[in-house]
C-alpha positions, 0 to 999 in steps of 0.5 A, spaced: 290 086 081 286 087 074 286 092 069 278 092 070 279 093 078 283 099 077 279 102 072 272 101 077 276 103 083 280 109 080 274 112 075 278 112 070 275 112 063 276 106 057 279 110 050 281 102 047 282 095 049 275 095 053 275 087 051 281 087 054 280 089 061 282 082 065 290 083 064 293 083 070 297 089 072 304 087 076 306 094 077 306 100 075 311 105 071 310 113 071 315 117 066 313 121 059 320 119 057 320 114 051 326 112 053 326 111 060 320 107 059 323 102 054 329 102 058 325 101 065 318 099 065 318 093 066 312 088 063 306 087 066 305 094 068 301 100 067 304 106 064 302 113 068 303 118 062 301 125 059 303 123 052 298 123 048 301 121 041 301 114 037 308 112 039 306 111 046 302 105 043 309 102 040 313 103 046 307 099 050 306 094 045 315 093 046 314 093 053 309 088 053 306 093 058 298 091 061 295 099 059 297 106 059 293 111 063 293 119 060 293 123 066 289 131 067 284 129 062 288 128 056 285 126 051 289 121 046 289 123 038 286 119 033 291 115 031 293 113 037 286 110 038 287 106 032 293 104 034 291 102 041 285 097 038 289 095 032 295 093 038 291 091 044 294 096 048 288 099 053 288 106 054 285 109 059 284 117 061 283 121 068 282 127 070 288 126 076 294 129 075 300 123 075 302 124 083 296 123 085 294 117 081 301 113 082 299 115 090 292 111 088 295 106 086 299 104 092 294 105 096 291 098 092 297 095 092 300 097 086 308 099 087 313 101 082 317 096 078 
């Protein structure tokens, strides 16, 4: 499914990467543990996160992850905006808490990687 589908289906708002949209999301990984992720996501997948600070840009960028979507209306810092555009990383924001988004997901046939 495309990163554009899930973000028109779930109402999930583009913070970076809006030019981006067409990737194809192959799974999805939630974890706020940077080293989890970079030990276990794996490529092509959306990252389900409450972590709003830069790094979370480089891990996805190491992870050649399609996005990263910040969940219970967090809202990402500055730099981690700047980030986003300057790596290609979209980054999306729900009001959802991660339970609930990772359910969404698998009902549009997104499971985990």
């Amino acid at each position: 499914m495309k990163l554009k589908e899930i973000v028109e289906k779930l109402q999930l708002t583009v913070k970076t990467g809006a030019g981006l949209l067409d990737r194809e999301v192959k799974g999805g990984y939630v974890s706020d543990l940077m080293s989890d992720v970079m030990a276990n996501a794996e490529e092509g997948s959306l990252w389900i996160t409450l972590q709003i600070h830069q790094n979370v840009v480089a891990v996805a960028v190491m992870k050649s992850l399609a996005g990263i979507v910040l969940i219970n209306s967090r809202a990402p810092e500055p730099e981690t905006i700047q980030k986003g555009e300057e790596e290609g990383i979209p980054i999306m924001v729900t009001d959802m808490p991660a339970f609930e988004l990772a359910g969404r997901l698998f009902a549009l046939g997104i499971s985990g990687g």
